[in-house]
Each structure stands twice: as structure tokens, then as C-alpha cells.
C-alpha positions in Angstrom: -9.0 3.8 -17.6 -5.6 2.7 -15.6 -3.1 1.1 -17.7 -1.8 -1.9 -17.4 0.7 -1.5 -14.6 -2.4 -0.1 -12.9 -4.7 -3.3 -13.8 -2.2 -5.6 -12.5 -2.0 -3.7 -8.6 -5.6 -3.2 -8.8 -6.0 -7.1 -9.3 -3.2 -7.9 -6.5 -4.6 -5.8 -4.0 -8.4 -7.5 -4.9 -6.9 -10.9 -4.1 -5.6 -9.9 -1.1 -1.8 -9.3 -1.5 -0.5 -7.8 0.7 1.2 -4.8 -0.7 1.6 -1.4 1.1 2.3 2.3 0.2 6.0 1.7 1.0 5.8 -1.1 -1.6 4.6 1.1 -4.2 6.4 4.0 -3.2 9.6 2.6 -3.4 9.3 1.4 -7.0 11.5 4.2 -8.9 9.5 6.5 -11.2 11.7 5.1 -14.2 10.3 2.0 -13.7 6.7 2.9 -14.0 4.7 3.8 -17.2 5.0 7.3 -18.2 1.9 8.3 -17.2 1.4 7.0 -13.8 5.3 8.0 -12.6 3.9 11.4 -14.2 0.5 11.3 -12.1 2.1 10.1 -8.6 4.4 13.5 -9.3 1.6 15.1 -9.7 -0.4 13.6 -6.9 2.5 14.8 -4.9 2.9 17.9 -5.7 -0.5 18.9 -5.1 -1.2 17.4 -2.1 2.7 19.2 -0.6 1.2 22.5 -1.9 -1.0 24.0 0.3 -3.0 26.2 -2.2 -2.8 23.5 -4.3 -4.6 21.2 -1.8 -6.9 23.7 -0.9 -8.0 23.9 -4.2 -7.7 19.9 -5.3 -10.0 19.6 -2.0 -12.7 22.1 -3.5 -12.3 20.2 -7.0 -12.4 16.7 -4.9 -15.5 18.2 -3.3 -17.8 19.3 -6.6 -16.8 15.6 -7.7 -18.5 14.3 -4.5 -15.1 12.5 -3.8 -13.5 14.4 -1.3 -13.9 11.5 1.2 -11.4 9.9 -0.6 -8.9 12.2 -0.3 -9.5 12.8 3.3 -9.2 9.8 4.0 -5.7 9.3 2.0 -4.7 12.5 4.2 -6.0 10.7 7.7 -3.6 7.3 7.2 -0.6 10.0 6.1 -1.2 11.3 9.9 -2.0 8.3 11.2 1.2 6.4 10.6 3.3 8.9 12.7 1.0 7.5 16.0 3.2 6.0 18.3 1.0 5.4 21.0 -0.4 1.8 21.1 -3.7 3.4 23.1 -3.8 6.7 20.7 -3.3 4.1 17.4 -6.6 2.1 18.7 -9.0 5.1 19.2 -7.5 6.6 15.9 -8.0 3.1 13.8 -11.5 3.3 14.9 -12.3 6.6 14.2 -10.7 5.9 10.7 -13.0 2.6 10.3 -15.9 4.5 11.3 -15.6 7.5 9.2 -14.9 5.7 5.5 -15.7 2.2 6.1 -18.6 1.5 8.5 -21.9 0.1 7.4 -23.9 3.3 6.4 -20.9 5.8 6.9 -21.8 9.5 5.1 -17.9 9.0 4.4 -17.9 5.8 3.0 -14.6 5.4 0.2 -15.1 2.9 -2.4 -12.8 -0.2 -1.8 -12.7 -3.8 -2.8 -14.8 -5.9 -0.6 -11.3 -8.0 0.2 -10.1 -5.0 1.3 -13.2 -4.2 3.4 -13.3 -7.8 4.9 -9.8 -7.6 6.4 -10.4 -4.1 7.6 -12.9 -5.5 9.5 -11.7 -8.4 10.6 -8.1 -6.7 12.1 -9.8 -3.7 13.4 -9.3 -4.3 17.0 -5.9 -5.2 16.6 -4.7 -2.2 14.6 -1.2 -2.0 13.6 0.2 1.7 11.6 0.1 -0.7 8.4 -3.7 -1.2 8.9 -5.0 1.1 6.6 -2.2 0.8 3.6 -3.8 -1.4 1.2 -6.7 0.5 1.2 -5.0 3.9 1.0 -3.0 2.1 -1.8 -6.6 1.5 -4.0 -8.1 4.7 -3.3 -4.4 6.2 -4.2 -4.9 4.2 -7.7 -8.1 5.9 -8.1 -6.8 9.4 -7.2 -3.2 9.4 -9.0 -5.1 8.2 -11.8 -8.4 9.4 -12.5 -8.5 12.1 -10.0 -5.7 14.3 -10.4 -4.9 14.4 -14.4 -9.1 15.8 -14.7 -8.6 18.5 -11.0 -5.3 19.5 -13.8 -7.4 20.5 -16.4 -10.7 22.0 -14.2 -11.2 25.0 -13.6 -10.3 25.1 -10.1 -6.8 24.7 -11.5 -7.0 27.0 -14.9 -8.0 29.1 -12.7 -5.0 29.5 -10.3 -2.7 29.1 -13.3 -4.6 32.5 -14.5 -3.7 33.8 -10.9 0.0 33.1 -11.4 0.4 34.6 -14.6 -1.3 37.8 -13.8 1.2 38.2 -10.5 4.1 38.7 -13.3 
């Protein structure tokens, strides 16, 4: 259950504000409750650790979620596009993979969210995708990666590192 910090952005982005990655990202980790400056770390570090990825993938994958996290990954690419042409054909793809009617794909976001997806599709900026990324992150920092922690995907490696010493 997200706390209350948590509540609160899952409400703004619902009504439509229009916060971004970089919003949320640039909040200091002193300022957020323990637990969720604790599970954006952790977020983090998983997702900058290839074994670790590999491995939250797998988990992400047995939870039927992994859609999710792909799709996190895709905006993380997609932002460094810097061709207007490339940016169009990528924001398309990206709609049509997670968001399309009757996707395989299809992430789980507020149907605000969906709406203005839709709506600004054919006019894609980089900044297209961040509110959505920003409400499947919510789901991920907090539900996702505190359960992959204590799986046993990740005993498992732990086990792995101890018996290399």
C-alpha cells in the first residue's frame, strides 16, 4: 500500500498534473519518506546493475509484470532521441506496444493518463511518455522492487555472492 507521499502523486498525476520524472527526481531523498527515498535507491540500483536487471526482469517476468518494466526501460532510451523523424516512429512504436487498444503489452495507467497519450501522440515531444513512466515508476519503486528483494531470484544471488568469498 504506498504511503502517503505516494497517495498524494498518485492522485496529481490522475487529475492530470503535469508532473514529470525530472519533477520527481529532483526532489532530494531527505525529503521523501524513508521508505520510498529507500525504494527509488533501490529501484536504482537494480535497474544500473546488470545482473541485477537481468534478474529483476526474470522476477518482473513470473509476476506477469515485465511489461512494465520494459516499458520504464523504453522512455529511459527514448529521451536521448534527437531526431524529430526518429522521436515520431519511436513514440508510436511506444504507444503501440503498452498502450494500444488490445496490446499483449498493455501497462496499467490511469485512464487521464491514457487519454492524453492518445490525444498528443502524433505530436510527440521526449516529455511524452513521463507521466506515465512516472505512475508505473510508483508501482515499481513501490510494490515491485521491496517483494523482487525478498524473492528468490534475489536470495538466490545473495547466496551466490557469499559463496564467491
Amino acid at each position: 500500500v504506498p504511503d502517503v507521499c505516494h497517495k498524494r502523486l498518485l492522485l496529481s498525476i490522475y487529475m492530470g498534473a503535469c508532473l514529470t520524472l525530472q519533477d520527481c527526481d529532483s526532489i532530494p531523498s531527505s525529503l521523501l519518506p524513508e521508505s520510498q527515498a529507500y525504494n527509488r535507491e533501490k529501484f536504482y540500483d537494480v535497474i544500473n546493475t546488470p545482473k541485477l536487471l537481468y534478474l529483476f526482469k526474470q522476477y518482473m517476468k513470473s509476476i506477469y509484470s515485465l511489461e512494465c518494466l520494459d516499458f520504464f526501460l523504453d522512455v529511459e532510451e527514448f529521451r536521448d532521441i534527437n531526431d524529430n523523424e526518429d522521436l515520431k516512429d519511436r513514440a508510436l512504436q511506444i504507444y503501440n506496444t503498452y498502450f494500444a487498444p488490445d496490446s499483449s503489452r498493455e501497462v496499467d495507467i490511469a485512464s487521464t493518463l491514457r487519454e492524453i497519450l492518445t490525444e498528443n501522440i502524433h505530436k510527440p515531444t521526449t516529455k511524452i511518455f513521463d507521466p506515465s513512466q512516472q505512475f508505473i515508476l510508483l508501482t515499481l519503486e513501490a510494490d515491485c522492487v521491496p517483494r523482487f528483494l525478498q524473492s528468490e531470484f534475489f536470495l538466490t544471488f545473495q547466496l551466490s555472492l557469499v559463496k564467491k568469498k
